[in-house]
NUTOR-365418 format. One line per 4 residues: number of its first residue (from 1); their letters; for each residue x, y, z negated of N, C-alpha, C. Coordinates in steps of 0.1 Angstrom, whole numbers. Example, Ala and Ser with C-alpha at 12.3 -4.5 7.8 and 13.67 -1.06 7.14 Angstrom:
REM residues 2
1 = as = 132:-57:-78:123:-45:-78:132:-33:-78  128:-22:-71:137:-11:-71:129:0:-79
END
This chain:
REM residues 408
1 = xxxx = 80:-215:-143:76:-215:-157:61:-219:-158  56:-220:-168:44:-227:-170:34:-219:-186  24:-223:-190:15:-217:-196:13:-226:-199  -1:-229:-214:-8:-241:-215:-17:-229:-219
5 = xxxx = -29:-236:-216:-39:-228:-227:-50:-239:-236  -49:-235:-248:-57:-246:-260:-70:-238:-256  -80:-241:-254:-94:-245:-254:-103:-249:-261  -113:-246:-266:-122:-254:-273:-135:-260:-265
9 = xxxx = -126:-263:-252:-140:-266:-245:-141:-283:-240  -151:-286:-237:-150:-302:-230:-142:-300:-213  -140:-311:-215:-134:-310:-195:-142:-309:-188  -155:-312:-189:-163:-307:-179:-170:-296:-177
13 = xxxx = -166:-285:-190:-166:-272:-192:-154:-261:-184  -145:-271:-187:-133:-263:-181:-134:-267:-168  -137:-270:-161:-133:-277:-145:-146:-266:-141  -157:-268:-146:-165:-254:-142:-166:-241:-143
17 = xxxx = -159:-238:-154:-157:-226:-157:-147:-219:-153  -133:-226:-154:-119:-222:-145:-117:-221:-135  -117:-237:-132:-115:-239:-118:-122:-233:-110  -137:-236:-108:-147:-233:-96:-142:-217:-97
21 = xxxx = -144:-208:-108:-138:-195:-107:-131:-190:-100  -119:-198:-104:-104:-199:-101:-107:-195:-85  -114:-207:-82:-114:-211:-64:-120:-199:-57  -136:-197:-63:-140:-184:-61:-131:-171:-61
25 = xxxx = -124:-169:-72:-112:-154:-72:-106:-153:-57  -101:-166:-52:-93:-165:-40:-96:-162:-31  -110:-160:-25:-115:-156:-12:-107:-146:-9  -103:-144:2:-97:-129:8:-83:-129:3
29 = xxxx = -78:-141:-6:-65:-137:-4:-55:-151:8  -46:-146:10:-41:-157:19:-42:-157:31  -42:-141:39:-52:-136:47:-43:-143:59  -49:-142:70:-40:-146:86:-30:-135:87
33 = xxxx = -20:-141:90:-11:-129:94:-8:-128:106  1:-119:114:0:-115:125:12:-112:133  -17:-111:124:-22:-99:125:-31:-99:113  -109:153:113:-104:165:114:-88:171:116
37 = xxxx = -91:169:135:-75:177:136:-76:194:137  -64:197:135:-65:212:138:-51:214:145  -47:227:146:-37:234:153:-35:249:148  -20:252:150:-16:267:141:-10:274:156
41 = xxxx = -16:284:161:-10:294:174:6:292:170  10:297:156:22:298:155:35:285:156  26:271:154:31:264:157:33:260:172  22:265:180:25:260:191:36:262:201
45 = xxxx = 39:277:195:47:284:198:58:284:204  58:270:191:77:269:193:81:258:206  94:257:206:97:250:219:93:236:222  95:231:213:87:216:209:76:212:215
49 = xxxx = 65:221:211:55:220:221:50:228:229  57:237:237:53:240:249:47:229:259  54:219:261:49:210:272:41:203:268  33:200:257:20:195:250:9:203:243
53 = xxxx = 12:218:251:1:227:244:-14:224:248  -13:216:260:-27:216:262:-34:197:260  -23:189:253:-28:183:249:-27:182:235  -31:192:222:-29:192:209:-44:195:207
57 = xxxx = -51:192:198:-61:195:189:-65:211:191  -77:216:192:-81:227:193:-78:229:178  -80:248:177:-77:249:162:-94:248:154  -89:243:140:-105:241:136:-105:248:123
61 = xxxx = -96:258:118:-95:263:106:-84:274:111  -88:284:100:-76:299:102:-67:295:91  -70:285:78:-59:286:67:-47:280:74  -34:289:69:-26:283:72:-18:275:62
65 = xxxx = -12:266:62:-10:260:52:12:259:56  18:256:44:30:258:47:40:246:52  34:234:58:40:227:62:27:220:75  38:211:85:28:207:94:32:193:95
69 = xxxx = 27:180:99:35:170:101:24:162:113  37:164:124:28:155:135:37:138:139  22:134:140:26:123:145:25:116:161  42:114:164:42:112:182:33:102:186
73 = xxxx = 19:97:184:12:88:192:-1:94:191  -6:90:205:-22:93:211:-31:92:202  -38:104:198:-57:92:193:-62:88:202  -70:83:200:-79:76:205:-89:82:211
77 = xxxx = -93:78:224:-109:88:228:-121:84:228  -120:70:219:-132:66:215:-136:71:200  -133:83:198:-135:88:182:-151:102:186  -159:97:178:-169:112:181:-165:124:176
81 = xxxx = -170:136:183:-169:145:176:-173:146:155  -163:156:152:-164:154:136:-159:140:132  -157:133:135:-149:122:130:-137:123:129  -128:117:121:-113:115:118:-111:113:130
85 = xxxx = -98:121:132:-90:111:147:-87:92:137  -84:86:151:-80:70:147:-69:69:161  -57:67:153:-43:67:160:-38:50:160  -36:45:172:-31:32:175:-14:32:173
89 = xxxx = -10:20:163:3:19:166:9:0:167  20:-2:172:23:-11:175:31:-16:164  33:-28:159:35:-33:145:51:-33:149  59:-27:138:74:-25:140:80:-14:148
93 = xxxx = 70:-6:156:77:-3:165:81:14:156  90:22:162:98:36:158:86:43:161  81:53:151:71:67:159:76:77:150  74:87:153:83:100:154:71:106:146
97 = xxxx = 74:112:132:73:122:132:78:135:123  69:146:132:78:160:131:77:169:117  86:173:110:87:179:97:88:194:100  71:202:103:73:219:107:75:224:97
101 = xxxx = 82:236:95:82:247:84:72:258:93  59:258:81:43:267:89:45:277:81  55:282:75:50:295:62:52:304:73  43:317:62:46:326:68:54:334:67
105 = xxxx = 63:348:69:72:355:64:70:355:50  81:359:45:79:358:29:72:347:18  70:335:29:56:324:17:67:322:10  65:313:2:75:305:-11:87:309:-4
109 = xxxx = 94:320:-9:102:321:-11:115:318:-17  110:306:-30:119:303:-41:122:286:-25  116:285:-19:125:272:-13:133:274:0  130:287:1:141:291:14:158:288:8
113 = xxxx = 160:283:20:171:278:16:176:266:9  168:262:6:165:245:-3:160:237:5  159:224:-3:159:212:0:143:209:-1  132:203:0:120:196:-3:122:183:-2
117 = xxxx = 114:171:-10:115:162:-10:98:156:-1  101:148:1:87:141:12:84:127:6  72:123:8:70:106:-1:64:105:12  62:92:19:57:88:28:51:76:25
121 = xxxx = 38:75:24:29:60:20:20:57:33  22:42:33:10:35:43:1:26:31  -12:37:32:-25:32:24:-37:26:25  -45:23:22:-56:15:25:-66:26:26
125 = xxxx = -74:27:38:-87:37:47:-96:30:37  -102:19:34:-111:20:29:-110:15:14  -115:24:13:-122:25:-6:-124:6:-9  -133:-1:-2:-130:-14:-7:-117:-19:-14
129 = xxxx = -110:-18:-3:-98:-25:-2:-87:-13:-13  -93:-4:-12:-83:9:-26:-87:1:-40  -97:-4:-41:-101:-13:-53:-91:-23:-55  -89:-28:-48:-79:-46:-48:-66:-42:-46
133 = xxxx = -59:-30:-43:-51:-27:-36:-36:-38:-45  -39:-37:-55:-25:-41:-61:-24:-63:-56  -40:-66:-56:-41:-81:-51:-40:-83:-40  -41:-74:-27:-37:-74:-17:-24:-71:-12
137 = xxxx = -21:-63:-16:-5:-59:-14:3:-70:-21  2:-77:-35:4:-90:-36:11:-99:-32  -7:-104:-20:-9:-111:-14:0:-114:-6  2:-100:1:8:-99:13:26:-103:11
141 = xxxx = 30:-95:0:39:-96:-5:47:-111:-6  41:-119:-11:38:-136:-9:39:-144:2  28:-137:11:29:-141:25:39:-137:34  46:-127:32:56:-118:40:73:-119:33
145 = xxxx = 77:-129:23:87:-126:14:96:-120:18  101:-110:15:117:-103:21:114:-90:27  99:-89:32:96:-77:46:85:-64:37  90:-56:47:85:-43:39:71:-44:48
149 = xxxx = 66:-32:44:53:-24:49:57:-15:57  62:-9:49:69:8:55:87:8:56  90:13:66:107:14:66:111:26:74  123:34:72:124:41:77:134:39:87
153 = xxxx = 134:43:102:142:42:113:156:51:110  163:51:109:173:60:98:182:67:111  186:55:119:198:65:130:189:69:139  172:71:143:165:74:150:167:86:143
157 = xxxx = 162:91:132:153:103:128:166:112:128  163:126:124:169:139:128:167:151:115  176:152:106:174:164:99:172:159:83  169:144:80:164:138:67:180:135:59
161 = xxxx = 179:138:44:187:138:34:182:128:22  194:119:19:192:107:6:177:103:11  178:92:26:164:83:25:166:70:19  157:68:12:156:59:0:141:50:3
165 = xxxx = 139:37:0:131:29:4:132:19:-7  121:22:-18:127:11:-36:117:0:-30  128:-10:-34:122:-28:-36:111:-31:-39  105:-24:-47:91:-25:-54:83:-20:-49
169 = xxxx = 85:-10:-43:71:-5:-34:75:-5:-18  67:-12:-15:66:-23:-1:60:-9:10  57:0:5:42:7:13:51:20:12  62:24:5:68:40:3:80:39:5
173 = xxxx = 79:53:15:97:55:16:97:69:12  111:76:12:109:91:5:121:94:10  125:107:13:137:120:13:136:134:15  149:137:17:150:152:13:149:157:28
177 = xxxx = 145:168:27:148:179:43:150:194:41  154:202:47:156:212:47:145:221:58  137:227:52:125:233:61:130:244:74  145:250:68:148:259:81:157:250:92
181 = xxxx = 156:237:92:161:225:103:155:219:111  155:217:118:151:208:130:150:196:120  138:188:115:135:173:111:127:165:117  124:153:121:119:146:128:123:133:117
185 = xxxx = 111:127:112:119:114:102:109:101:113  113:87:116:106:80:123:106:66:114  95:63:115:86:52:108:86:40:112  83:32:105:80:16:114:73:11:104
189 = xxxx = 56:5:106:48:1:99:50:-18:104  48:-23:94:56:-39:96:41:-42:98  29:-43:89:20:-47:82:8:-48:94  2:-55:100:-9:-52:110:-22:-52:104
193 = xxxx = -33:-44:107:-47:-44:106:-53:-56:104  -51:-67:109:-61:-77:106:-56:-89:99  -44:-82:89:-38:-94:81:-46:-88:66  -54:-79:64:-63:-79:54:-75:-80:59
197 = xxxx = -78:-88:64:-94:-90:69:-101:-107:68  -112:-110:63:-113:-126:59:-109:-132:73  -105:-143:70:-97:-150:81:-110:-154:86  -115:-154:103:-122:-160:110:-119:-169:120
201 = xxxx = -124:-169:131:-125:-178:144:-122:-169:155  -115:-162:151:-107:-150:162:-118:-138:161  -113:-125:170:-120:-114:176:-125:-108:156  -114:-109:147:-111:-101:136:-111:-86:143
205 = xxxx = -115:-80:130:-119:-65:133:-108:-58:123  -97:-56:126:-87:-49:115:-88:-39:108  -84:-37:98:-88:-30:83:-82:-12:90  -91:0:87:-77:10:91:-72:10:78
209 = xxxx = -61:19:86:-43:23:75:-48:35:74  -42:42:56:-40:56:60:-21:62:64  -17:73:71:0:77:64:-3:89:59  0:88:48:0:102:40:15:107:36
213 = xxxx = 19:116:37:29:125:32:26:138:22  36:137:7:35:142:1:50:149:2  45:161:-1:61:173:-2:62:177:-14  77:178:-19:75:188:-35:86:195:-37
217 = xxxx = 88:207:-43:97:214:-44:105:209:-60  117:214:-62:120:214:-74:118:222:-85  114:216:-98:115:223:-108:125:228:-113  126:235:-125:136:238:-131:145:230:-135
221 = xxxx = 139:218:-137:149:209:-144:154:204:-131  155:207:-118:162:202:-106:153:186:-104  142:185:-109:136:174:-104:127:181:-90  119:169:-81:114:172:-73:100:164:-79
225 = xxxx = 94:176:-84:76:173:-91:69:179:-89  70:194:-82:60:202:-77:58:200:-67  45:199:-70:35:198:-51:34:210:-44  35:207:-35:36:214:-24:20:218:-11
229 = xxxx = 25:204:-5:18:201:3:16:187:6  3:179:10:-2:166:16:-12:169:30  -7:156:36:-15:156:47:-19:138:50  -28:138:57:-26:122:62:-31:122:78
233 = xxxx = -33:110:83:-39:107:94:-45:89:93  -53:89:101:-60:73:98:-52:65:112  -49:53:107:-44:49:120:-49:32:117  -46:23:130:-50:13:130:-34:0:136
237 = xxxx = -30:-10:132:-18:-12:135:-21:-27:141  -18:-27:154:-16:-39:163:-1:-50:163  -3:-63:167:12:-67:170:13:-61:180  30:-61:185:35:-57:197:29:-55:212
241 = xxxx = 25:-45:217:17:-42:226:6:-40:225  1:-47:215:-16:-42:216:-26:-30:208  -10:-20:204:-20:-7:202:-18:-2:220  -10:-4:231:-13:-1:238:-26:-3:249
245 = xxxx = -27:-19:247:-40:-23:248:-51:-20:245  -51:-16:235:-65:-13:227:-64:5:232  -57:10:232:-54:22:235:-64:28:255  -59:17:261:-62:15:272:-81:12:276
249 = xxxx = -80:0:266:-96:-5:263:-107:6:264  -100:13:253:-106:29:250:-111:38:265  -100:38:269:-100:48:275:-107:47:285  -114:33:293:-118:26:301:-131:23:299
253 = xxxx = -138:25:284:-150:22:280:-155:35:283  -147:47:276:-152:62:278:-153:65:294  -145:60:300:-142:65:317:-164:59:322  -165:46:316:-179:43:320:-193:50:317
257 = xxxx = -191:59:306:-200:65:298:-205:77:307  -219:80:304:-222:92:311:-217:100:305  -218:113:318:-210:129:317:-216:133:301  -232:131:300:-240:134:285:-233:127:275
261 = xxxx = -228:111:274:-224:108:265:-211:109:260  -203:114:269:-190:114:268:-187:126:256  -196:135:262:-192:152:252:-198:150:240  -201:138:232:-201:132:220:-192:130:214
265 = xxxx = -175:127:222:-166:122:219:-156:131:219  -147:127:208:-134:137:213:-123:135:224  -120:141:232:-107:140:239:-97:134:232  -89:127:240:-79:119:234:-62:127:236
269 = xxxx = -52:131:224:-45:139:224:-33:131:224  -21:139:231:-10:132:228:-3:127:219  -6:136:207:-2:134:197:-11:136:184  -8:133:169:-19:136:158:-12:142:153
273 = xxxx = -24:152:149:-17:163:136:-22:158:124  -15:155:116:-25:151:100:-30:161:91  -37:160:87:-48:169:85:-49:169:67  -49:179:63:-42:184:47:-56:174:37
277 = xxxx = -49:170:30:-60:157:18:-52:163:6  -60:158:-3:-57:157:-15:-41:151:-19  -36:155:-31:-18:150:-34:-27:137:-40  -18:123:-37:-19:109:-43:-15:111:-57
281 = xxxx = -26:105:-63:-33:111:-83:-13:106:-90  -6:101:-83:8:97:-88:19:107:-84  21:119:-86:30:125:-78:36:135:-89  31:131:-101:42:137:-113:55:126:-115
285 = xxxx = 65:127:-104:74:116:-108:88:122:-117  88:114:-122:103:116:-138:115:112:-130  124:118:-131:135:108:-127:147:106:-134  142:96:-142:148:86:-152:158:79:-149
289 = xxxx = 161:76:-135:167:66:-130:180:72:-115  188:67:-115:196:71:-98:189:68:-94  178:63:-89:169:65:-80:159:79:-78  162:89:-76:150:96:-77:137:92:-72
293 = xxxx = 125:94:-81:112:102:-75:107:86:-75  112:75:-78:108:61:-78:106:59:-93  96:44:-92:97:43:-108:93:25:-107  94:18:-115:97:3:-111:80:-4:-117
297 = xxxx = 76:8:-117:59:3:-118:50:5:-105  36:-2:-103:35:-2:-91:25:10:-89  20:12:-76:13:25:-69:-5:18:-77  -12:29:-76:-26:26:-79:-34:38:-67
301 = xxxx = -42:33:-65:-51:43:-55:-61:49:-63  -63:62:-56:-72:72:-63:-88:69:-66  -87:54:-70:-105:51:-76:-111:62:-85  -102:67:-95:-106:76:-105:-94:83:-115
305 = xxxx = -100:92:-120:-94:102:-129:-84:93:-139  -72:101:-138:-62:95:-152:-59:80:-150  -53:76:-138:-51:63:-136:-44:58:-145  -41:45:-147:-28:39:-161:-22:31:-151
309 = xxxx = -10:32:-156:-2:24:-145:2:13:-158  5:3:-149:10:-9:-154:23:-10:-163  26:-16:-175:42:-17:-176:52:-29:-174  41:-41:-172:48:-52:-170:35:-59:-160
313 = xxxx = 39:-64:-146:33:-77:-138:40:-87:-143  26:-97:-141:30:-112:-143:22:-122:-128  27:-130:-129:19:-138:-119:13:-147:-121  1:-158:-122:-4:-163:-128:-12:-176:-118
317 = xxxx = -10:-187:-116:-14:-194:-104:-23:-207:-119  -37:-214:-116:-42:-224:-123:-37:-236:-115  -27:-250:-121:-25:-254:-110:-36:-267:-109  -42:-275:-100:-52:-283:-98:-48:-295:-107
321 = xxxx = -57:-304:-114:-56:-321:-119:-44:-327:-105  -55:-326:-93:-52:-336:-81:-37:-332:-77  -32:-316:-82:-19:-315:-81:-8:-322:-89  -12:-321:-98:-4:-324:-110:0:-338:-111
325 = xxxx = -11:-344:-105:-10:-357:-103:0:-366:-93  0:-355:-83:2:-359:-71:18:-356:-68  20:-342:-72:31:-336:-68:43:-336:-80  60:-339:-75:67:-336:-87:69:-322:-92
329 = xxxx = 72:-319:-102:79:-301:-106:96:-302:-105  94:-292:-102:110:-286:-103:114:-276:-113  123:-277:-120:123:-272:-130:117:-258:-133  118:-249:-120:110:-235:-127:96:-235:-127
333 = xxxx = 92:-251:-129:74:-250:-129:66:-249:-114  72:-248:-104:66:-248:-92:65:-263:-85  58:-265:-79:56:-279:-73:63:-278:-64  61:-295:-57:71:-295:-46:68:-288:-32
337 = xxxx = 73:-283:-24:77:-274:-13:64:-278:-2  55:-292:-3:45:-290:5:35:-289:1  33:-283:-14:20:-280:-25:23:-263:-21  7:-258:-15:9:-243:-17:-2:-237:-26
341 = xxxx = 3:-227:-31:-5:-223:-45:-5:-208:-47  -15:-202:-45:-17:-188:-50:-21:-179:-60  -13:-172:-62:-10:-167:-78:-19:-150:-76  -22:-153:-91:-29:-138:-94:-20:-129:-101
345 = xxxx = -25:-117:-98:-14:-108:-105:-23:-102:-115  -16:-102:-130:-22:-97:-140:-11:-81:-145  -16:-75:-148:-9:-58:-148:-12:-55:-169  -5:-56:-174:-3:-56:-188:1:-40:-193
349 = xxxx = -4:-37:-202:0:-20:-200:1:-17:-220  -5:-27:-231:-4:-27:-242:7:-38:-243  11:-47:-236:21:-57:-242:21:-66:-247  5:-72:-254:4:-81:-264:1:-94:-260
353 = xxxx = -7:-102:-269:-7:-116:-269:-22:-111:-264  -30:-102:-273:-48:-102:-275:-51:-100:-259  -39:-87:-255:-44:-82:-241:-43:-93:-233  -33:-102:-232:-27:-114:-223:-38:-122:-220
357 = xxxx = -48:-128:-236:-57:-137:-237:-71:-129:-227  -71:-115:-228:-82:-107:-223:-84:-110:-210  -69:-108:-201:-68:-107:-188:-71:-119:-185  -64:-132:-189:-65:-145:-188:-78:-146:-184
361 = xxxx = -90:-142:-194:-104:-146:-195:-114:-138:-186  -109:-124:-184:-111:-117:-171:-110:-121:-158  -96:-129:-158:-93:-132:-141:-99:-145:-141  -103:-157:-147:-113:-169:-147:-126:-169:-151
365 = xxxx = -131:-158:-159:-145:-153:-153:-156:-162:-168  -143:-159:-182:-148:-168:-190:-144:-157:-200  -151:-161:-212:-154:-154:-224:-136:-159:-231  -131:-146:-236:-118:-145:-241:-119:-156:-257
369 = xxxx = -130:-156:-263:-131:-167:-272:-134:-179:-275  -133:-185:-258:-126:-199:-251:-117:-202:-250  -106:-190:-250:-90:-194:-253:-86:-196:-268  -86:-207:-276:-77:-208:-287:-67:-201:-284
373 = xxxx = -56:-205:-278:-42:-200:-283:-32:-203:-266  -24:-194:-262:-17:-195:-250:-2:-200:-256  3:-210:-247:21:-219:-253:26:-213:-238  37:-214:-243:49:-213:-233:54:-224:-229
377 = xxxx = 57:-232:-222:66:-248:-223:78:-245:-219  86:-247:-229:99:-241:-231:105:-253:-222  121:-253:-223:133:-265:-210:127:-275:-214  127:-279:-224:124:-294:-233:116:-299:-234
381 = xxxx = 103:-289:-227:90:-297:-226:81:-293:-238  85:-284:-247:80:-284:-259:74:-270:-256  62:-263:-267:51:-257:-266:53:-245:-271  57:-234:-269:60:-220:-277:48:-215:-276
385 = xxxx = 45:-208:-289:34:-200:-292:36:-186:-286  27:-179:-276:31:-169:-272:28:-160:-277  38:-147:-284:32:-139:-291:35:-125:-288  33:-114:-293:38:-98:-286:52:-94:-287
389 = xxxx = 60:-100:-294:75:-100:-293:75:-110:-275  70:-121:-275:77:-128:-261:73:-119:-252  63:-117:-255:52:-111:-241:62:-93:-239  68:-88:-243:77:-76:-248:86:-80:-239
393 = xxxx = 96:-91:-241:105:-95:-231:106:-102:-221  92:-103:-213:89:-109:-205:98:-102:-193  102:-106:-182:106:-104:-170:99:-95:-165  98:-87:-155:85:-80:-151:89:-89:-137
397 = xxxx = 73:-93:-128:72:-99:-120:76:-116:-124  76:-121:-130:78:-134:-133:70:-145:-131  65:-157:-127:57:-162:-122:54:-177:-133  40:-177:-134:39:-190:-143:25:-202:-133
401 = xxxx = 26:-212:-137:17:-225:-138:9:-224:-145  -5:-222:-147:-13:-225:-157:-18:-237:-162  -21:-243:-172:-27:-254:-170:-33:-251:-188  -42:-262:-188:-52:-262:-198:-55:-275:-205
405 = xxxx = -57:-274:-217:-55:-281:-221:-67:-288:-234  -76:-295:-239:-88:-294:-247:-83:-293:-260  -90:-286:-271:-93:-281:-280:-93:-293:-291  -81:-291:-301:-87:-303:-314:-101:-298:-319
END
């Protein structure tokens, strides 16, 4: 599909104003692809980890909290004391982990015997990239068509009910467990560390991940909306073999370090315990749909209070003169198959024509009272006026051509 936009500007207003924009907006997208613990006595207790008691996390807190979630791979022993552990994993591969029931006699009583529901997300470590998060995941989206972020290993795992993995969110899986069962649910992160990092000349420094898990009990109305419990861990994700390498690297750098500098560092454990964070600012979910606990709008990261979620994505690519010229279209407005073109994602939450023109002038870095008027170019080649009735029945995720056009 395609766009026009009326203008009241000269062309040599627009080629500086859009375009160069335009070109500027893209840096960082299109990336290379690829590529505080503690411990509970009473957990240790159990049979599970007997044979890793003395490689678990000292305890660093008396609260006990009512759920535990470990994850089966090493930290790292290049992490200092007080620092997050940082957990190596290998891109695709299965890692385990364990779903404890930590209450104590008599804790919540109302879910003994019931079900809890679990959300599992792979998020962005740093705050930068929590800003961009919806243009990045995008991006990636784009670059990756077909492939998730996060997936669940399903005939691996042990004790999980109705696992569910929705189309729309690339980064979340979710199900049910029963806390007096043996559960073990296992993961596979697709996505590597240095496929969000500006593309260089090798020896990229990969972005960390967070995994967070969110637990909820049921309400009254038999939904799963009360929180419970969250935890996360930071981890860093390699292709195949090279969290073990980098794992190794580690260990080889500390082995060189003096006796003095070493006790700076923390010991490296067999396994991570994730360590209790805040619930992700989205975890009042409705369930409106056979899907539970899913919703067909996208995730936002915790930048700030009262996030708004989006109600309709669009996608929006400016396409070049030298393209236009050069290359044929096919009927849905895309050029031909060796023209590559990268699309912005606009997030619409009022529906209209005013907000459409806003975003437009937002994402090209130009005053909204530059755009006269946005057309649709309908099969026939002819010009639809775009108004809050079209923009209402837009597609959600739908992709257009921009192009522009000078002002009578």
């Amino acid at each position: 599909m395609a766009w026009a936009l009326k203008l009241p500007l000269t062309d040599e207003v627009i080629e500086s104003g859009l375009v160069q924009d335009f070109d500027a907006s893209l840096s960082g997208i299109g990336q290379e692809l690829g590529a505080g613990a503690y411990s509970m006595s009473d957990v240790l207790a159990l049979p599970i980890f007997k044979q890793e008691e003395s490689n678990l996390p000292p305890d660093s807190d008396n609260k006990i909290l009512p759920f535990q979630y470990v994850l089966c791979a090493a930290t790292s022993p290049a992490v200092k004391l007080h620092d997050e552990t940082l957990t190596y994993l290998n891109q695709g591969q299965s890692y385990e982990i364990r779903m404890l029931d930590n209450r104590k006699i008599g804790e919540l009583p109302e879910i003994t015997g019931k079900m809890v529901k679990s959300i599992i997300r792979v998020v962005f470590h740093d705050r930068r990239l929590q800003y961009t998060e919806h243009q990045q995941l995008e991006g990636w989206r784009w670059n990756r068509p077909g492939d998730r972020i996060l997936d669940l290993d399903i005939p691996m795992s042990v004790g999980i009910i109705d696992p569910r993995a929705n189309p729309t969110q690339l980064n979340t899986v979710e199900f049910l467990w029963d806390p007096s069962k043996r559960t073990s649910v296992f993961i596979q992160v697709h996505c590597i560390s240095t496929e969000f990092t500006m593309r260089k000349h090798g020896g990229e420094k990969g972005v960390p991940f967070r995994i967070q898990i969110d637990t909820f009990k049921e309400n009254e109305s038999e939904e799963y909306t009360e929180h419970l419990h969250s935890a996360s861990c930071q981890v860093k994700v390699f292709k195949p073999k090279g969290a073990d390498r980098k794992q190794k690297t580690d260990r080889e750098k500390m082995e060189k370090r003096a006796p003095q500098e070493k006790e700076k560092y923390q010991p490296s454990y067999e396994t991570t315990i994730l360590t209790e964070c805040s619930p992700w600012p989205e975890v009042t979910y409705v369930n409106n749909s056979p899907s539970p606990g899913f919703n067909s709008t996208h995730n936002s990261f915790p930048v700030a209070e009262g996030v708004v979620r989006p109600r309709l994505t669009i996608y929006v690519c400016q396409e070049s003169q030298q393209a236009r010229e050069q290359q044929p279209k096919h009927e849905n407005g895309d050029a031909a198959a060796n023209t590559f073109f990268v699309y912005h994602a606009i997030y619409l939450e009022e529906l209209t024509a005013s907000e459409l023109t806003e975003k437009i002038a937002q994402l090209f870095n130009i005053s909204p009272r530059q755009i006269n008027q946005i057309f649709k170019q309908g099969p026939t080649g002819i010009h639809v006026l775009v108004s809050d009735e079209m923009i209402q029945n837009f597609q959600d995720e739908v992709c257009f051509v921009l192009d522009t056009m000078k002002g009578i």
